[in-house]
N, CA, C and O atoms as a GROMACS GRO file, in nm:
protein
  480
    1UNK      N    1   1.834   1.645   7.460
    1UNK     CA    2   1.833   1.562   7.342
    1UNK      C    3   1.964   1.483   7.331
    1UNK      O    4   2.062   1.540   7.378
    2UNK      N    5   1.986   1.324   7.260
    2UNK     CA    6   2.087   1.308   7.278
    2UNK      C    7   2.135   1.315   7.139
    2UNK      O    8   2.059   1.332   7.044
    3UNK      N    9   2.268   1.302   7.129
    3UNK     CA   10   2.286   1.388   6.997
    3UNK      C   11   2.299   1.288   6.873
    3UNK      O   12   2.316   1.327   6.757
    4UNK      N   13   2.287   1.131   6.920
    4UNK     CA   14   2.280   0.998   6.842
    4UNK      C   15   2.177   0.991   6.776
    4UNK      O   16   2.173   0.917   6.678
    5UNK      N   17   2.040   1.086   6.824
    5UNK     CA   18   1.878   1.075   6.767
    5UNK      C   19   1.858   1.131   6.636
    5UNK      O   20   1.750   1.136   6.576
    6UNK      N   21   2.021   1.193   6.574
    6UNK     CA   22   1.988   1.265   6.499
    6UNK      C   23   2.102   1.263   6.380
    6UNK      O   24   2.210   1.227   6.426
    7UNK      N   25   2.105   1.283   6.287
    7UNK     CA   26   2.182   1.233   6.145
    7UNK      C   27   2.308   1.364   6.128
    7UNK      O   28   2.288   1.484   6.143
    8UNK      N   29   2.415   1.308   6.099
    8UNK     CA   30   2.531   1.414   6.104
    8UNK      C   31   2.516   1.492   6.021
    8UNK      O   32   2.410   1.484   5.959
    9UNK      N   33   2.595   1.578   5.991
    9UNK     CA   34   2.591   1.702   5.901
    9UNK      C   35   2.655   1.619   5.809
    9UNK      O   36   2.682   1.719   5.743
   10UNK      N   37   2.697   1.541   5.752
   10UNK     CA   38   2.697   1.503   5.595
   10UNK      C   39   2.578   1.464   5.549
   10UNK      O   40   2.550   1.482   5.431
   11UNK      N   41   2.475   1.395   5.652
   11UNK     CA   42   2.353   1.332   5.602
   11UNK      C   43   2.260   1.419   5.596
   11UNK      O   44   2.166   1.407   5.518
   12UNK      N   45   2.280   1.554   5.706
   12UNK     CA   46   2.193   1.664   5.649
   12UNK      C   47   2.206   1.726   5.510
   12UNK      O   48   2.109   1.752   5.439
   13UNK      N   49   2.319   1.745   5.481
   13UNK     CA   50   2.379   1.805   5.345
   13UNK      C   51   2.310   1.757   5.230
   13UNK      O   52   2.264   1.827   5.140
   14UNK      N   53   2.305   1.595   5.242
   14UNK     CA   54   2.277   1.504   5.182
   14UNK      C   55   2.142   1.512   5.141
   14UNK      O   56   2.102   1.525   5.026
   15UNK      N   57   2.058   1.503   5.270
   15UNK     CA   58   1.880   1.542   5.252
   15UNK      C   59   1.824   1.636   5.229
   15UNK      O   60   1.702   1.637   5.216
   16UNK      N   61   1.914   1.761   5.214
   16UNK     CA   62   1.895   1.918   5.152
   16UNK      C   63   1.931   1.898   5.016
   16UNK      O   64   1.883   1.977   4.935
   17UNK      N   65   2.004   1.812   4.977
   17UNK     CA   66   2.011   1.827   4.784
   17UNK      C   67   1.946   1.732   4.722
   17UNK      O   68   1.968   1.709   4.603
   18UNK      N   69   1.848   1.655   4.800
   18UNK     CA   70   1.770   1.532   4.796
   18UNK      C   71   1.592   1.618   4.824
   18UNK      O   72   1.483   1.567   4.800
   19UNK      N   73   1.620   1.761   4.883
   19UNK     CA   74   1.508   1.830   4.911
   19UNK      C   75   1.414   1.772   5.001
   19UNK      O   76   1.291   1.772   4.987
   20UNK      N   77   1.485   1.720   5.100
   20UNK     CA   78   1.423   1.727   5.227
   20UNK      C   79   1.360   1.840   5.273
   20UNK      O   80   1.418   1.946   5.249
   21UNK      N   81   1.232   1.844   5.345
   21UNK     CA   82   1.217   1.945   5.370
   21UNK      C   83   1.123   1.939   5.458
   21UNK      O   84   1.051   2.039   5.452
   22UNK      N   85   1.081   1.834   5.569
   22UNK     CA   86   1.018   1.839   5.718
   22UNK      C   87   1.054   1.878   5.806
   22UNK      O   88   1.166   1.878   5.858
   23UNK      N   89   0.931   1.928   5.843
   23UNK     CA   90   0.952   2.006   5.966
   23UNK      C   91   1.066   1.945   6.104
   23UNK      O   92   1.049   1.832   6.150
   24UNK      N   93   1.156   2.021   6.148
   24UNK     CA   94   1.255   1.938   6.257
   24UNK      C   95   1.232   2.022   6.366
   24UNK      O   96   1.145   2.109   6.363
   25UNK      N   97   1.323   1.995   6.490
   25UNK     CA   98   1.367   2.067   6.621
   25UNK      C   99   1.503   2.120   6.583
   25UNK      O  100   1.530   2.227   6.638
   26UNK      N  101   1.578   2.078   6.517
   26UNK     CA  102   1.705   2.070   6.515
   26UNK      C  103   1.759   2.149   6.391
   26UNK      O  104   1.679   2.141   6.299
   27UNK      N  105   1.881   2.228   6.358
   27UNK     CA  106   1.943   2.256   6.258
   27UNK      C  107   2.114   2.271   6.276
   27UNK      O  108   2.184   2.320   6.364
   28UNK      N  109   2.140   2.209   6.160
   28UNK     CA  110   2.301   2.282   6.186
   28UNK      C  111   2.337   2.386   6.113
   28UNK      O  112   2.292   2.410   6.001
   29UNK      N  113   2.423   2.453   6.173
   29UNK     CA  114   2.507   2.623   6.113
   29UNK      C  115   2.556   2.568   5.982
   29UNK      O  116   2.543   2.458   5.928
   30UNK      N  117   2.627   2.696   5.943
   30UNK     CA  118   2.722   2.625   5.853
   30UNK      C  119   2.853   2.589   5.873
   30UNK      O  120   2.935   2.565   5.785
   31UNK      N  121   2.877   2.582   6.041
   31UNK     CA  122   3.014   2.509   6.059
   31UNK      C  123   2.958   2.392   6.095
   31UNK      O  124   3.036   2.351   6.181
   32UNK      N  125   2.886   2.325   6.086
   32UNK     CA  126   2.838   2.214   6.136
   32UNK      C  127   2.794   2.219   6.292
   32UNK      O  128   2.780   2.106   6.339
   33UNK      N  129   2.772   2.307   6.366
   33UNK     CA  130   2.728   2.250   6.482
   33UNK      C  131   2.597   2.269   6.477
   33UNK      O  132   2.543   2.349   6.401
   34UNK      N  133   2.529   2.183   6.572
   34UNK     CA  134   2.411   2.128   6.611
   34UNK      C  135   2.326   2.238   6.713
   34UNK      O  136   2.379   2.283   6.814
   35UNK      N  137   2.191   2.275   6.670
   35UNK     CA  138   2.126   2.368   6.760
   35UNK      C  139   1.995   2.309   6.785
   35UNK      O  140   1.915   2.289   6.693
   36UNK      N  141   1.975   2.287   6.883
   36UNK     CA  142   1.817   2.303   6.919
   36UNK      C  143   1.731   2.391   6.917
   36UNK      O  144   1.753   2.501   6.968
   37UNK      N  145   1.609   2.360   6.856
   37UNK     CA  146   1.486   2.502   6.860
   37UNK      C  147   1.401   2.467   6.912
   37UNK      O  148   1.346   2.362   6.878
   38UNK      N  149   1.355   2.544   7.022
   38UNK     CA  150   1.239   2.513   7.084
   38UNK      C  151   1.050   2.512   6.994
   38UNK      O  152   0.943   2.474   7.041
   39UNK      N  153   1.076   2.562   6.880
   39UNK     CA  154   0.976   2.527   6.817
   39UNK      C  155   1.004   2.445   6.655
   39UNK      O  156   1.118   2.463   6.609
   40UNK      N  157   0.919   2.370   6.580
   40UNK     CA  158   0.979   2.341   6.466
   40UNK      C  159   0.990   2.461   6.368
   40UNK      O  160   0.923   2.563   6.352
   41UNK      N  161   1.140   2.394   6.289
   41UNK     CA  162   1.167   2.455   6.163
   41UNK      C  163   1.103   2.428   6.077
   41UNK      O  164   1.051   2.317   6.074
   42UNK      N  165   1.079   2.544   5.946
   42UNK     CA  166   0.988   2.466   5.799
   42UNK      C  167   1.156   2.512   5.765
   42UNK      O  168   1.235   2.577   5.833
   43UNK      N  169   1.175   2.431   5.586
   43UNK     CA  170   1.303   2.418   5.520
   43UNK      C  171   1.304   2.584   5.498
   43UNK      O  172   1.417   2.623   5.526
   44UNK      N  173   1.219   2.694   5.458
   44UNK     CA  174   1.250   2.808   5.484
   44UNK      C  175   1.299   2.862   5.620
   44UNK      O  176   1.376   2.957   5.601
   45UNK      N  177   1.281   2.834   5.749
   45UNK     CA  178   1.296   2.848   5.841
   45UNK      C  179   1.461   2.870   5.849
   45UNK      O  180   1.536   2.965   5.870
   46UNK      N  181   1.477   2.719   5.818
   46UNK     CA  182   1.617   2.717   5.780
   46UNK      C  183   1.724   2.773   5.664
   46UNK      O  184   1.835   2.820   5.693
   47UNK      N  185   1.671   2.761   5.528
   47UNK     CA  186   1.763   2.922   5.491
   47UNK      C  187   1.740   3.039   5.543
   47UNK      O  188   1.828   3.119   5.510
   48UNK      N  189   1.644   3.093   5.624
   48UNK     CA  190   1.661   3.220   5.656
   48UNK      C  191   1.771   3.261   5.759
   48UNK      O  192   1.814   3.370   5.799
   49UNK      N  193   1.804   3.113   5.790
   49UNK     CA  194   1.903   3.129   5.945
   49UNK      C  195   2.047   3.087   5.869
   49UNK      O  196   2.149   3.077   5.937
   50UNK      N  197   2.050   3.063   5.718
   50UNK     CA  198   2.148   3.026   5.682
   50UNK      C  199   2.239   2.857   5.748
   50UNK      O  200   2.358   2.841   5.776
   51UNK      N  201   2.128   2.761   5.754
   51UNK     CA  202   2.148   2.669   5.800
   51UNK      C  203   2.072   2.545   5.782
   51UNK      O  204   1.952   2.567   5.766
   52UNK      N  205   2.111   2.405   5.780
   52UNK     CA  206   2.090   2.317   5.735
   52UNK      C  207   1.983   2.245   5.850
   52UNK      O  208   2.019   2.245   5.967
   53UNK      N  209   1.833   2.175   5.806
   53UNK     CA  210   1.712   2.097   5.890
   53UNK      C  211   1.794   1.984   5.888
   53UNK      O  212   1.836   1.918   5.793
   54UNK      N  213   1.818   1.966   6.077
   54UNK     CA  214   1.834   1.821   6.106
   54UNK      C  215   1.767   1.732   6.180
   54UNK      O  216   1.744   1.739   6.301
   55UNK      N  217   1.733   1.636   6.091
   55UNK     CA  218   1.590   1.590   6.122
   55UNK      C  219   1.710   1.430   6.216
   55UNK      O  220   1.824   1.390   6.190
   56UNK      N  221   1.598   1.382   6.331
   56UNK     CA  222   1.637   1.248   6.378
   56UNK      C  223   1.691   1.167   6.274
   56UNK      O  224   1.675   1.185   6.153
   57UNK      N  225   1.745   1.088   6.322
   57UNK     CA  226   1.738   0.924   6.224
   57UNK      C  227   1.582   0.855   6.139
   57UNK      O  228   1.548   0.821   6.026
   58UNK      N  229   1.523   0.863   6.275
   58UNK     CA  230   1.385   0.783   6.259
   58UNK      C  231   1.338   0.878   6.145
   58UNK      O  232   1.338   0.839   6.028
   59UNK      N  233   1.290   1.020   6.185
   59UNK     CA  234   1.225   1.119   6.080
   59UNK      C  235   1.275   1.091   5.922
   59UNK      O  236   1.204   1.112   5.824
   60UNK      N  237   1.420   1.036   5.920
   60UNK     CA  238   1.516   1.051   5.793
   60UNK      C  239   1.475   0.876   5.731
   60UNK      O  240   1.514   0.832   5.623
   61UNK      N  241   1.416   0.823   5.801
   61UNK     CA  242   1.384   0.658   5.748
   61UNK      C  243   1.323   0.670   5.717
   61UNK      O  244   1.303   0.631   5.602
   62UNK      N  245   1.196   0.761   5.815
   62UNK     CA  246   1.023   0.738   5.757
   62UNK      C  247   0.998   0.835   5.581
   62UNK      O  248   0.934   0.802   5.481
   63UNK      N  249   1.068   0.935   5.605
   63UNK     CA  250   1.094   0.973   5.474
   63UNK      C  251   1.150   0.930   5.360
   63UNK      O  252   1.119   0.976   5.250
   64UNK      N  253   1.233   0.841   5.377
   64UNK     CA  254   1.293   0.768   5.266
   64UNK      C  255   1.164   0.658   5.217
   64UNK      O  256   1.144   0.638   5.098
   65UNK      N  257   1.092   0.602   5.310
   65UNK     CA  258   0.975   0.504   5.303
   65UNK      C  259   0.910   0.586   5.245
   65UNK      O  260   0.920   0.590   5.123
   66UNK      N  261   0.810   0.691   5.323
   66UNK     CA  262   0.704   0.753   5.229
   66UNK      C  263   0.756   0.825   5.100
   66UNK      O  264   0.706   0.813   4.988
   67UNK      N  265   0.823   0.871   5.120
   67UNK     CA  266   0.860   0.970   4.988
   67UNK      C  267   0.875   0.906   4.872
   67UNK      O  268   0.804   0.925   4.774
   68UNK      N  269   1.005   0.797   4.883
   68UNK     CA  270   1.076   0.742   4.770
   68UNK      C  271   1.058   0.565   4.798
   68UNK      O  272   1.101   0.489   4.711
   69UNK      N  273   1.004   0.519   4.900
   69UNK     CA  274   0.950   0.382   4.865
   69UNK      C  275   1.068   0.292   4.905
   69UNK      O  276   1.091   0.200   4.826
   70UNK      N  277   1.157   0.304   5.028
   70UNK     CA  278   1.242   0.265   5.040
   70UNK      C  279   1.273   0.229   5.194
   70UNK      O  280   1.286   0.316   5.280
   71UNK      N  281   1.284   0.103   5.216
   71UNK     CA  282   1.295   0.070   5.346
   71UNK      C  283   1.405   0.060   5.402
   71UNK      O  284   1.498   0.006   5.343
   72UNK      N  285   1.422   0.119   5.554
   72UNK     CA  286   1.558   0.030   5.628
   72UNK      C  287   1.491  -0.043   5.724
   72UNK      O  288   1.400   0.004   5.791
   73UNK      N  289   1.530  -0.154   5.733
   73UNK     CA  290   1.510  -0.284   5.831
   73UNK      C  291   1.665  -0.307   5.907
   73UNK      O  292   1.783  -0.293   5.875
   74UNK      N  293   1.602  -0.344   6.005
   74UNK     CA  294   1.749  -0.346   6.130
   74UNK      C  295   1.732  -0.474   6.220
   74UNK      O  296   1.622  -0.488   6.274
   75UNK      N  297   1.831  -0.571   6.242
   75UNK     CA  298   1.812  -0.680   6.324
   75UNK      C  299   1.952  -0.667   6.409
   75UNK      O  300   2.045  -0.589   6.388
   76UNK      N  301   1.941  -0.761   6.506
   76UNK     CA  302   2.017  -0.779   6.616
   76UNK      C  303   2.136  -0.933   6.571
   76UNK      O  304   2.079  -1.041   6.580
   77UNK      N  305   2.253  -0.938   6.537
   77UNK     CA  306   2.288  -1.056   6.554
   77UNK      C  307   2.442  -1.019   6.632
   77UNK      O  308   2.532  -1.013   6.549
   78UNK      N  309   2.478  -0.999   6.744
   78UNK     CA  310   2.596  -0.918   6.816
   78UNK      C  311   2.612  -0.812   6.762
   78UNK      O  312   2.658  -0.723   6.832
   79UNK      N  313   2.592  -0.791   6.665
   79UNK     CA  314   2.586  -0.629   6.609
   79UNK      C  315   2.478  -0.587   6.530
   79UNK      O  316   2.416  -0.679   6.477
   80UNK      N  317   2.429  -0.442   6.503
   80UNK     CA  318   2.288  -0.443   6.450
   80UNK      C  319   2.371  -0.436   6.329
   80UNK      O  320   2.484  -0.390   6.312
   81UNK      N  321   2.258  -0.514   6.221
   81UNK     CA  322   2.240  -0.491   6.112
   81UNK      C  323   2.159  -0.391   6.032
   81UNK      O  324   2.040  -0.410   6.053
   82UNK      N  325   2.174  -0.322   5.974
   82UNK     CA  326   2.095  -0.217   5.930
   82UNK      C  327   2.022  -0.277   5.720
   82UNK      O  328   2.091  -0.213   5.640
   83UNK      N  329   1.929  -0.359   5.653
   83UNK     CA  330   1.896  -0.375   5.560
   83UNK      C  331   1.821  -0.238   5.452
   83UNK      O  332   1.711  -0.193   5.486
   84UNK      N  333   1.891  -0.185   5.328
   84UNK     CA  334   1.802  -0.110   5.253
   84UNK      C  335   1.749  -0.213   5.145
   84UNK      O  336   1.808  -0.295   5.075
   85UNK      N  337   1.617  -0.181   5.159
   85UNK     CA  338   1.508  -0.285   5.021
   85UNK      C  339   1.452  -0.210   4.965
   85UNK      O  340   1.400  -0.134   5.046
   86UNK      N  341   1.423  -0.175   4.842
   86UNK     CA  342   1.303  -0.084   4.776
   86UNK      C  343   1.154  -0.185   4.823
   86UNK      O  344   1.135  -0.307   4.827
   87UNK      N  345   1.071  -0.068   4.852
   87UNK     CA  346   0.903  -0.155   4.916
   87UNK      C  347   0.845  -0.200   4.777
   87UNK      O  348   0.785  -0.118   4.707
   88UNK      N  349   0.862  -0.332   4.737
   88UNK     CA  350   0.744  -0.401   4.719
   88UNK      C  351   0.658  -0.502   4.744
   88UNK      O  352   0.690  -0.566   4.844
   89UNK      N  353   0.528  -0.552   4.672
   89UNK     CA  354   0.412  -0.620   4.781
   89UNK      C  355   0.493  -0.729   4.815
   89UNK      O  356   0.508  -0.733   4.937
   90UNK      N  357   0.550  -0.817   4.757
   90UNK     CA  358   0.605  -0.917   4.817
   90UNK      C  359   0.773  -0.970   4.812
   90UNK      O  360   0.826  -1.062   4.749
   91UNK      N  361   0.840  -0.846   4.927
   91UNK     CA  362   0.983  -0.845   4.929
   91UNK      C  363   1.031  -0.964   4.907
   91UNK      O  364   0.933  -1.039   4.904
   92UNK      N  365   1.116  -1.016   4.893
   92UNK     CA  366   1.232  -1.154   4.880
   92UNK      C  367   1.391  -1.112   4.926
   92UNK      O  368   1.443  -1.001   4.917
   93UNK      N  369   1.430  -1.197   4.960
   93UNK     CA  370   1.579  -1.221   5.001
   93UNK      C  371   1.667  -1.100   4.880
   93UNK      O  372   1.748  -1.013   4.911
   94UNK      N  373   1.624  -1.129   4.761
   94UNK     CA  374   1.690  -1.048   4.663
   94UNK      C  375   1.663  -0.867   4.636
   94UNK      O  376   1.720  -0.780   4.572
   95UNK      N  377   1.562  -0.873   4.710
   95UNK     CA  378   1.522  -0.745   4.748
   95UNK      C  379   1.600  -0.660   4.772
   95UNK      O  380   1.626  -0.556   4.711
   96UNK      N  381   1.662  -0.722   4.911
   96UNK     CA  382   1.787  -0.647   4.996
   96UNK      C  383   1.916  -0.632   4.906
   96UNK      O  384   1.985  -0.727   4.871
   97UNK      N  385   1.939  -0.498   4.874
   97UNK     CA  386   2.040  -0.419   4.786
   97UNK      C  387   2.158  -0.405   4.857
   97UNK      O  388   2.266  -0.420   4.800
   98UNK      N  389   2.150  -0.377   4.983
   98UNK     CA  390   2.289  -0.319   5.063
   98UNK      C  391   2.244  -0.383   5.255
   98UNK      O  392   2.139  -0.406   5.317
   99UNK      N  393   2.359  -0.388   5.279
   99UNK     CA  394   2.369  -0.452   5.438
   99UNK      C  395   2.458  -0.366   5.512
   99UNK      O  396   2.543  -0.308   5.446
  100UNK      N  397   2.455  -0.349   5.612
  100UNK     CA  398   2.569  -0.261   5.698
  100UNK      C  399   2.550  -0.331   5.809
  100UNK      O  400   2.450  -0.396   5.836
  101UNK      N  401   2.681  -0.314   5.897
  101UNK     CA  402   2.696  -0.354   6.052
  101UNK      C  403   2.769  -0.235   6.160
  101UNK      O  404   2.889  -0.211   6.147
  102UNK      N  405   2.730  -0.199   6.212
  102UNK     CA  406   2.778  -0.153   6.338
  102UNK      C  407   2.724  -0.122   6.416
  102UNK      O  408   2.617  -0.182   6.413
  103UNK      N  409   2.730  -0.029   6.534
  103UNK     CA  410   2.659   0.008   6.650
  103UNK      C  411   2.531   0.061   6.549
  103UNK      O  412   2.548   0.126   6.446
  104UNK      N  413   2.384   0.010   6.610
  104UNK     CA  414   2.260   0.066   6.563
  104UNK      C  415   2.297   0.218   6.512
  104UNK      O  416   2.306   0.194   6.392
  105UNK      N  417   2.312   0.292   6.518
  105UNK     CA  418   2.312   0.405   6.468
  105UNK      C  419   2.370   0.449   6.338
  105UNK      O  420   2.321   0.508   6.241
  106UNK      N  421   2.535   0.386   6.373
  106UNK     CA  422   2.601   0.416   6.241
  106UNK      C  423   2.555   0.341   6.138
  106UNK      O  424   2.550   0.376   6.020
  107UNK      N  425   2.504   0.189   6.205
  107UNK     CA  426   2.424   0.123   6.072
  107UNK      C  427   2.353   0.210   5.970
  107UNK      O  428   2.357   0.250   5.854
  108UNK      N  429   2.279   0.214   6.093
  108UNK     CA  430   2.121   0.305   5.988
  108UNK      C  431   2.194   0.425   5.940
  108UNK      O  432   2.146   0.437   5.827
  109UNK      N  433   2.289   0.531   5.958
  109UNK     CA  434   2.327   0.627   5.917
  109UNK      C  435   2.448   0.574   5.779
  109UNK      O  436   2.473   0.651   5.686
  110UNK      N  437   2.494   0.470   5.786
  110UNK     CA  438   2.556   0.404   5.659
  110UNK      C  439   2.461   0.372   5.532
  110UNK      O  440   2.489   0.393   5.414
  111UNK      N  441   2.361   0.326   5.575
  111UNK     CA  442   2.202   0.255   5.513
  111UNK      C  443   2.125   0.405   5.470
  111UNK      O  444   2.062   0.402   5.364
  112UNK      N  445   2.126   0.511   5.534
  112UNK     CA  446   2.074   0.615   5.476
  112UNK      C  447   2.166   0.689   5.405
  112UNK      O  448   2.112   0.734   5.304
  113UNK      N  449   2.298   0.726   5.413
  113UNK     CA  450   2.392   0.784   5.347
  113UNK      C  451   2.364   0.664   5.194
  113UNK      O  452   2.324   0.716   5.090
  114UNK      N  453   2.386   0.535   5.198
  114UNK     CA  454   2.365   0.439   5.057
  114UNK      C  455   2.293   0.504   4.990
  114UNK      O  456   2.330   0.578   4.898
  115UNK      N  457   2.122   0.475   5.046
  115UNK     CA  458   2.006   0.525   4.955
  115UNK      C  459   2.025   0.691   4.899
  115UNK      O  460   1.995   0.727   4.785
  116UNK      N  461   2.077   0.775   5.001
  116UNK     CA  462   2.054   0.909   4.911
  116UNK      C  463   2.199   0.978   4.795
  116UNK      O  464   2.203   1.083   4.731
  117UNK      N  465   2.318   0.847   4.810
  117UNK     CA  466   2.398   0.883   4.745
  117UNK      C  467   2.370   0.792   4.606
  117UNK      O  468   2.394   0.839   4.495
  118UNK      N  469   2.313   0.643   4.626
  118UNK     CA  470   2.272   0.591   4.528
  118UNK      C  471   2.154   0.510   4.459
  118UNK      O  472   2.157   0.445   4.355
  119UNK      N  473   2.031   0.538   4.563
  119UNK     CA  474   1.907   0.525   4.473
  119UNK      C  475   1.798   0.620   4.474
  119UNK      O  476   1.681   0.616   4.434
  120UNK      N  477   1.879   0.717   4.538
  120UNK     CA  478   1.750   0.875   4.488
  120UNK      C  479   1.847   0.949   4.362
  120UNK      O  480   1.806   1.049   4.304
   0.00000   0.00000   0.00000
C-alpha cells in the first residue's frame, strides 16, 4: 500500500469526532502509526484495538459527498487544485467556498481537513 492513499492521523482524529465509521484496511495506534489489516475494520473493530479507522483519501471524499453533501473537485493547472462546494442542482462559480494548491494529495487532505473543521 502506498502510504499517500490514505489520510494522516490528524484527519483520522478528525473523522472519528465527525463519526466516521466505514469499513477500512487500515488503522492507526494511538501513537500514530499506520497498520494494515488484512481484512476490513467496522469502527468497533477499531476501539476494541484501541485505535483510530484509516480510511484512503478517496473513501474520506466519497463520504463527505454522500453523507454530508459536500464535494471536492480537483484540477490540474502546474499544481493540483483541490475545490470544496456544498452539492447543489445547479453549482455556480460562488459555490466554491475554499481552494487549496499543492501536490494532489496535500490538496485534497487541506480540502478535507476545511470541511470537517468547518462545515460539519
Amino acid at each position: 500500500m502506498v502510504i499517500e492513499d490514505y489520510v494522516s492521523f490528524e484527519i483520522a482524529k478528525l473523522l472519528k469526532e465527525k463519526e466516521f465509521d466505514e469499513e477500512c484496511r487500515a488503522r492507526y495506534d494511538c501513537n500514530g502509526v499506520l497498520h494494515y489489516e488484512k481484512y476490513p475494520i467496522e469502527a468497533s473493530g477499531a476501539e476494541t484495538h484501541n485505535s483510530i479507522l484509516c480510511p484512503t483519501i478517496q473513501m474520506a471524499m466519497k463520504w463527505l459527498r454522500e453523507v454530508h453533501n459536500i464535494a471536492i473537485d480537483t484540477e490540474w493547472e502546474h499544481l493540483w487544485y483541490a475545490y470544496v462546494k456544498p452539492m447543489t442542482a445547479n453549482p455556480t462559480e460562488d459555490d466554491y467556498c475554499q481552494r487549496f494548491s499543492a501536490k494532489y494529495e496535500e490538496a485534497v487532505e487541506l480540502a478535507i481537513k476545511y470541511c470537517l473543521e468547518s462545515l460539519i
